[in-house]
C-alpha positions as a printed Julia matrix, in Angstrom:
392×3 Matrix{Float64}:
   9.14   21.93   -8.16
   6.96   20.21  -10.79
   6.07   16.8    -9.94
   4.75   14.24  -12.85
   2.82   11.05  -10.49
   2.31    8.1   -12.27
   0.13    5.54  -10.92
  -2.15    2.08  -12.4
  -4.93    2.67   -9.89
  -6.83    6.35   -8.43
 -10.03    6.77   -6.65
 -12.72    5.43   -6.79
 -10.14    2.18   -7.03
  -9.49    1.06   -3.76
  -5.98   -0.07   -2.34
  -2.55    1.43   -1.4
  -1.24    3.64   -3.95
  -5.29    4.52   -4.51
  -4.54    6.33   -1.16
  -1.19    7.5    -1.09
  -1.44    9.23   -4.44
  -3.51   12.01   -4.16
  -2.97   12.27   -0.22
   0.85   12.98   -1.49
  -0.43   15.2    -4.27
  -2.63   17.21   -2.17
   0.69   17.63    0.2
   2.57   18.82   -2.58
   0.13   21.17   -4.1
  -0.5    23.22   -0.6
   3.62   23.16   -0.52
   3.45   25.29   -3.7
   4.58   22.38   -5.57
   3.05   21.22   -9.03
   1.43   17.85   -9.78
  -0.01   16.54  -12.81
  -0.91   13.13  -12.21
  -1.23   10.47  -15.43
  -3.28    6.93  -14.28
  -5.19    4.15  -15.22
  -8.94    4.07  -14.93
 -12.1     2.56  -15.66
 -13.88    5.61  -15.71
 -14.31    9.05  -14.3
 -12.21    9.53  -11.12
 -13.16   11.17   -7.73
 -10.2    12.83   -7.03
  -8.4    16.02   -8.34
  -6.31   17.15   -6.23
  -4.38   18.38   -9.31
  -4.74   17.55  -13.29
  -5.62   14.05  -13.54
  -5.04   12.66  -17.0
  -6.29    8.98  -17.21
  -5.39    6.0   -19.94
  -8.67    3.84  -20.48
  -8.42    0.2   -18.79
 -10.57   -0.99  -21.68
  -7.75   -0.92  -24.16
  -5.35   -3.5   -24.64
  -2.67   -3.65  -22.33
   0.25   -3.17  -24.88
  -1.26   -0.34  -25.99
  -2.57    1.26  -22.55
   0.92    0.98  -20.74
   2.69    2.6   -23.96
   0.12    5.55  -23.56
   0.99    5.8   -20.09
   4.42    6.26  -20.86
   4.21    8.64  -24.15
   2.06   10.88  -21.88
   3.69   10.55  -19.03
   6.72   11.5   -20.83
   5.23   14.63  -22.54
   4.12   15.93  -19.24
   7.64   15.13  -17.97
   9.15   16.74  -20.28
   7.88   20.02  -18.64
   8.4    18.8   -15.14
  11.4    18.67  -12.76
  10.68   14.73  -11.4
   8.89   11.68  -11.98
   7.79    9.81   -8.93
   5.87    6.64   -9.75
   3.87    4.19   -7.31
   3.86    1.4   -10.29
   3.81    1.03  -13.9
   7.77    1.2   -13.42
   9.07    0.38  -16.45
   6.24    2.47  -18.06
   8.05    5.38  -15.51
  11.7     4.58  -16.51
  10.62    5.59  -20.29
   8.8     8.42  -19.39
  11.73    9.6   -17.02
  14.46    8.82  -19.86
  12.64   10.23  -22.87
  12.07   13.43  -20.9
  15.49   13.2   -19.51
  14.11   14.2   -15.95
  15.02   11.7   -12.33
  12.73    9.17  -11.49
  11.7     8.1    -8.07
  10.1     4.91   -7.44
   7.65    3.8    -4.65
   7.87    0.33   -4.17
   5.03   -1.84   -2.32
   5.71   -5.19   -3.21
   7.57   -6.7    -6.28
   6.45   -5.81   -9.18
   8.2    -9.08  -11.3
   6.16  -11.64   -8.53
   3.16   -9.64   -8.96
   3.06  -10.18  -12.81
   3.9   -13.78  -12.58
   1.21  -14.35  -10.28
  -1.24  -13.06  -12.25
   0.57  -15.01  -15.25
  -0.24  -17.98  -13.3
   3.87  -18.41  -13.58
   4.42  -19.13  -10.05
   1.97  -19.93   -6.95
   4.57  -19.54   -3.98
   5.18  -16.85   -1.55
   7.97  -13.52   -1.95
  10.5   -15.03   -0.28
  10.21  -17.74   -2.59
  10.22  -16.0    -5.44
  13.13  -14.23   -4.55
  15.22  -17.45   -4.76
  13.34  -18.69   -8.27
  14.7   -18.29  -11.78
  15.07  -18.87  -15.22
  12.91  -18.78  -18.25
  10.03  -15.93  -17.97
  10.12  -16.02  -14.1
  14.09  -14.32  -15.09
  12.81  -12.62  -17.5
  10.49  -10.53  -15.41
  12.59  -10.07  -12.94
  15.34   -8.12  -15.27
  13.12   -6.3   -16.64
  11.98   -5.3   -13.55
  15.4    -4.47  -11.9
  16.71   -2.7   -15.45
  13.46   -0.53  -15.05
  14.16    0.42  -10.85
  18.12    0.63  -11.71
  17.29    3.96  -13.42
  15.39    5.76  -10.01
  17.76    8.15   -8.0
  15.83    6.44   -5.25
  13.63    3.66   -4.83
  11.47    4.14   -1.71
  10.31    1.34    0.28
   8.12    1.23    3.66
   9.35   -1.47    5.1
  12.54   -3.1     6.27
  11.61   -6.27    5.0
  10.87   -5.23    1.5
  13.81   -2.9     1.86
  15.83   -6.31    2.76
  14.54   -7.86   -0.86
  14.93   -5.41   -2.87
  18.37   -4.76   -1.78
  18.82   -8.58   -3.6
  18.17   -7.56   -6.92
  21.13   -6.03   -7.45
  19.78   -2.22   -7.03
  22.46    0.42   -5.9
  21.24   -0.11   -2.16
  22.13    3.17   -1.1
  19.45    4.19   -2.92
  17.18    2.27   -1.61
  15.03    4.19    1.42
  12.54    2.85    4.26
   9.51    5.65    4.44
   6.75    3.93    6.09
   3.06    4.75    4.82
   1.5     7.53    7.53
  -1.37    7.57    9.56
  -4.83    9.37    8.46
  -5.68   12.22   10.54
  -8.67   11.09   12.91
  -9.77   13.83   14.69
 -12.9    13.94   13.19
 -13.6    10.05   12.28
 -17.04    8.8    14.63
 -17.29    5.2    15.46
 -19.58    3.2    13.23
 -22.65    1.74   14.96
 -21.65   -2.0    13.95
 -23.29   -5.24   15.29
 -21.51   -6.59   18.66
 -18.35   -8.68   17.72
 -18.14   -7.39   14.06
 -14.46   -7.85   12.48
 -13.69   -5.62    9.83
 -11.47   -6.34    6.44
 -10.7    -3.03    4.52
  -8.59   -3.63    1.21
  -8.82   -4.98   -2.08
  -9.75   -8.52   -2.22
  -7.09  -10.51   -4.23
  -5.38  -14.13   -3.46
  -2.58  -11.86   -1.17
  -5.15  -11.25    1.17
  -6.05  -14.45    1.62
  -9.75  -14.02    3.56
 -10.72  -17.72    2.96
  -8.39  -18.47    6.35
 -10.89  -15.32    7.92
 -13.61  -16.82    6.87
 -12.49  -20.31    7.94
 -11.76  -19.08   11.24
 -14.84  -16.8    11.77
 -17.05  -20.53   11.57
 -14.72  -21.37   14.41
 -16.07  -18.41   16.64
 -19.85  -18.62   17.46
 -21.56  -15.17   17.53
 -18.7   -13.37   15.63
 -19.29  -11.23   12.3
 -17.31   -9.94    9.21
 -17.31   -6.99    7.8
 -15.64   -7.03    4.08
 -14.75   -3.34    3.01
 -12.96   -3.5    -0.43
 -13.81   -4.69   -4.0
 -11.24   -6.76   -6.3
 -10.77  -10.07   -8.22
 -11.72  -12.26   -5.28
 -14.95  -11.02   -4.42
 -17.48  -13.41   -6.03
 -14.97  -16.2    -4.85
 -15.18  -14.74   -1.56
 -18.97  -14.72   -1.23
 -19.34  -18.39   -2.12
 -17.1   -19.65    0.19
 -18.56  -17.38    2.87
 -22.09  -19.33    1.83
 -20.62  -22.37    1.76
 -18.72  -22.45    5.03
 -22.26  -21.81    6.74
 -21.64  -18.6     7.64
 -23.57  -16.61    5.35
 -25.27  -14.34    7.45
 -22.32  -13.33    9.68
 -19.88  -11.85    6.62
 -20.87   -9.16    5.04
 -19.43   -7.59    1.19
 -20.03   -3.64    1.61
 -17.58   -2.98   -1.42
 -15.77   -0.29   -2.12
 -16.32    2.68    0.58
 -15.3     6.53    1.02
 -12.41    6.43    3.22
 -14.05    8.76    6.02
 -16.74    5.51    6.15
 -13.72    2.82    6.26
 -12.08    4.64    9.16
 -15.9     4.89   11.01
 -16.04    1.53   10.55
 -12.77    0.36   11.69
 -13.03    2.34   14.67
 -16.61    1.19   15.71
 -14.84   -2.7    14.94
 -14.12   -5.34   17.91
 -10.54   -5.68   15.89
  -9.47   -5.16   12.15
  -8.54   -8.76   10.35
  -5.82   -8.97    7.7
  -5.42  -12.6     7.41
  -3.07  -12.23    4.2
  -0.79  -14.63    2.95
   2.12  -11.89    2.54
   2.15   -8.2     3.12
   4.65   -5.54    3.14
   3.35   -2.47    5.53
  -0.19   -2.4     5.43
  -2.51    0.91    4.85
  -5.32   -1.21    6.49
  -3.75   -1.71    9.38
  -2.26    1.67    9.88
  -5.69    3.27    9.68
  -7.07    0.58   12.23
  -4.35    1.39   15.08
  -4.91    5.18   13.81
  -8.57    4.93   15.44
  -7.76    3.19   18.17
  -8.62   -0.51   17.32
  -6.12   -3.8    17.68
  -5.21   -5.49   14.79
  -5.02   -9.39   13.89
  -3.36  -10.17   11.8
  -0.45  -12.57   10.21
   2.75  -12.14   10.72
   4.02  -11.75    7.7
   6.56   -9.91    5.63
   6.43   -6.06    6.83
   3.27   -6.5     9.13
   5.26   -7.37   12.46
   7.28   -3.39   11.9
   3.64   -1.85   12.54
   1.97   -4.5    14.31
   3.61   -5.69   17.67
   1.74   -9.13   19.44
   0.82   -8.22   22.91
   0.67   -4.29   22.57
  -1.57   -2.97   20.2
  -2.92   -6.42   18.17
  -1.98   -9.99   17.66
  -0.37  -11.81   15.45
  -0.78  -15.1    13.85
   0.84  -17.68   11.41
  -0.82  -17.36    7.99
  -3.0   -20.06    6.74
  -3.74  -21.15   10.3
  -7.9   -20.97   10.96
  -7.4   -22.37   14.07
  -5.0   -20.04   14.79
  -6.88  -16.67   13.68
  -9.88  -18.25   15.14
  -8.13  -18.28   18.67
  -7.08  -14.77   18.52
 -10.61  -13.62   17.7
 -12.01  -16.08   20.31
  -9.78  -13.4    22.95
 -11.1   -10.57   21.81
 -14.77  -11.32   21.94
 -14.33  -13.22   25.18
 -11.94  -11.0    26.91
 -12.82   -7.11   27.44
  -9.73   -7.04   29.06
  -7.68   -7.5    26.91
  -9.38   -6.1    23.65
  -9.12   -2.98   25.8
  -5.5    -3.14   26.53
  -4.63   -3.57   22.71
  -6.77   -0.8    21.58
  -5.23    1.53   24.13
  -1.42    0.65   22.65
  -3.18    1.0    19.33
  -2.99    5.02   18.47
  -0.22    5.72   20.68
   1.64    3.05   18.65
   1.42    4.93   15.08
   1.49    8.51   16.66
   4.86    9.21   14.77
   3.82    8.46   11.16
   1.91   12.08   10.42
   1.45   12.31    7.09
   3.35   15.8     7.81
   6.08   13.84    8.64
   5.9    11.1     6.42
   5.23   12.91    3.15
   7.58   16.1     4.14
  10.08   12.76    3.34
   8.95   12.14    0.17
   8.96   15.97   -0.64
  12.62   15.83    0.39
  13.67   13.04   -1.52
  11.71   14.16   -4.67
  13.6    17.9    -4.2
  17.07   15.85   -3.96
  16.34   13.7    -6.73
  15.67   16.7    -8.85
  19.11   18.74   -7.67
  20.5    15.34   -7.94
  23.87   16.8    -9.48
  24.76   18.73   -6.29
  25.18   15.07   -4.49
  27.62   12.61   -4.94
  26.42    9.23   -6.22
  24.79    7.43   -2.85
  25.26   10.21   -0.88
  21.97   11.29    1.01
  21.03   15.33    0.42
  21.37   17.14    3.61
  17.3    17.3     3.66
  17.53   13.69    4.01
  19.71   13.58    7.06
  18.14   16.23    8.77
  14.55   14.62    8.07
  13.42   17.66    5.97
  15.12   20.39    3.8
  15.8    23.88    3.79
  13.61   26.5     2.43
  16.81   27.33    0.53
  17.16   23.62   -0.89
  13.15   24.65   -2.28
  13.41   25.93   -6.14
């Protein structure tokens, strides 16, 4: 099978789909598969798993997108699939130029993302969903009219699974594959300062660290350790300096994921204090090494982290409220030690063997898509894999 990945971010960006893409490409490639991979970027990337052909941020964005999808097309056009991770409607010409099934990964919605960054609306999902009109209506159909074309649309989590199933997509054809684990065996605990927190994501408005910060002031002797880059970041540092705790919260940047897992594992607790989430790669990799998470409990986050058994959860935009679950943790061995030994144990499922050999089935369905009956799952799919004979 010949797989054409397109993507707006790749390492060295940090975030999500940075992650997932070429740990799914890399899967693909040892399965004999082929992947050519077309991206945005800033620069040169660090990972080639497989041909990497990148569109130049610097350009203007009318003009970048519509080279995404004129080369994305081209490659598709000798290709069986198109599986995208965002730049949908860039996707949904590629796919239909080339004439080849697209299948969509899905981590949040990509109308309310636009609008946000618009500056078009300044409320949460949920609210979104229920919004309207004008350009806010406009996005959205374009959005939907892009995702209507994927033979499926591949979410991982129930609760964006739940949205999405709102905007009038076909929703058997809409399918829950939550992000895996990272393999650990080899990850060593960072040295880190006693009590140190760690963030590990890109810093936008979602993630909301202000209330982290906010709360850390409420914790004497307590420290912050910021892994990520992002839009936020100078933001970030001057309220850290003004909330007089400059000193305890430190901005490492952007990291090599073996250094992000070190330091989550050598962490007191990983922080995600965001305002809305779906299923979070941060805190996947935290319970992966064996440290609690703290986080809010919002959108997707309460599927992978449960309050009690491997991490804690909080209302969002609640200092106090963050601040008292990090006041446990430094105060109470105890406990900290009970979560973190519920924390692997609790994500032991989501291999990326397992989790990706999902994606491989649903791209190898997509592609034989004529054999099935419209919203009928392949027999891959029911069986949780396929058949060497299902394999072109």
């Amino acid at each position: 099978m010949r797989v054409v990945l397109l993507t707006g971010i790749w390492p060295p960006d940090v975030g999500g789909p940075a992650t997932h893409g070429p740990e799914l490409a890399r899967h693909l490639v040892e399965r004999g598969h082929e992947v050519h991979v077309v991206t945005m970027a800033d620069g040169e990337v660090t990972e080639r798993p497989c041909p990497v052909q990148t569109v130049s941020r610097s350009l203007p964005f009318p003009l970048r997108y519509s080279l995404v999808a004129t080369r994305g097309a081209h490659a598709a056009r000798r290709a069986d699939v198109v599986y995208a991770t965002a730049t949908y409607a860039a996707a949904a010409a590629a796919a239909a130029l080339a004439r080849r099934p697209l299948v969509a990964k899905l981590v949040s919605d990509p109308a309310y993302e636009r609008a946000q960054r618009f500056g078009l609306f300044d409320g949460s999902l949920e609210e979104f969903a229920a919004a309207g009109g004008g350009r806010l209506g406009a996005l959205k159909r374009a959005r939907t009219r892009a995702l209507a074309q994927a033979r499926w649309v591949v979410v991982p989590s129930e609760y964006l699974a739940k949205i999405a199933r709102g905007w009038g997509l076909d929703a058997d054809r809409i399918v829950v594959v939550p992000n895996p684990a990272p393999s650990v065996e080899a990850v060593l605990a960072s040295p880190l300062e006693p009590n140190t927190f760690v963030f590990a994501g890109r810093l936008t408005r979602q993630k909301a660290l202000g209330t982290a910060i906010d709360a850390l002031a409420l914790v004497p002797g307590a420290r912050l350790l910021v892994i990520g880059d992002g839009p936020e970041r100078a933001a970030l540092e001057r309220h850290a300096s003004e909330s007089g705790v400059n000193g305890r919260v430190a901005f490492a940047g952007a990291l090599p994921r073996a250094d992000v897992l070190s330091a989550l594992a050598g962490a007191q607790a990983a922080v995600l204090s965001s305002d809305w989430e779906n299923f979070p790669h941060g805190a996947v990799e935290a319970l992966a090494v064996g440290t609690p998470v703290v986080a809010t409990a919002v959108g997707g986050v309460p599927e992978i982290v449960r309050d009690g058994v491997n991490g804690l959860l909080v209302p969002p935009g609640d200092p106090a409220s963050l601040a008292r679950a990090l006041r446990l943790l430094v105060e109470d061995d105890a406990a900290r030690e009970r979560l973190a030994a519920g924390a692997a144990p609790s994500v032991a499922g989501l291999t990326t063997t397992e989790v990706y050999g999902q994606l491989e089935a649903l791209l190898v369905s997509a592609k034989n898509a004529a054999h099935f009956p419209r919203g009928e799952l392949a027999p891959s799919l029911r069986s949780g894999g396929y058949r060497e004979e299902e394999r072109p």
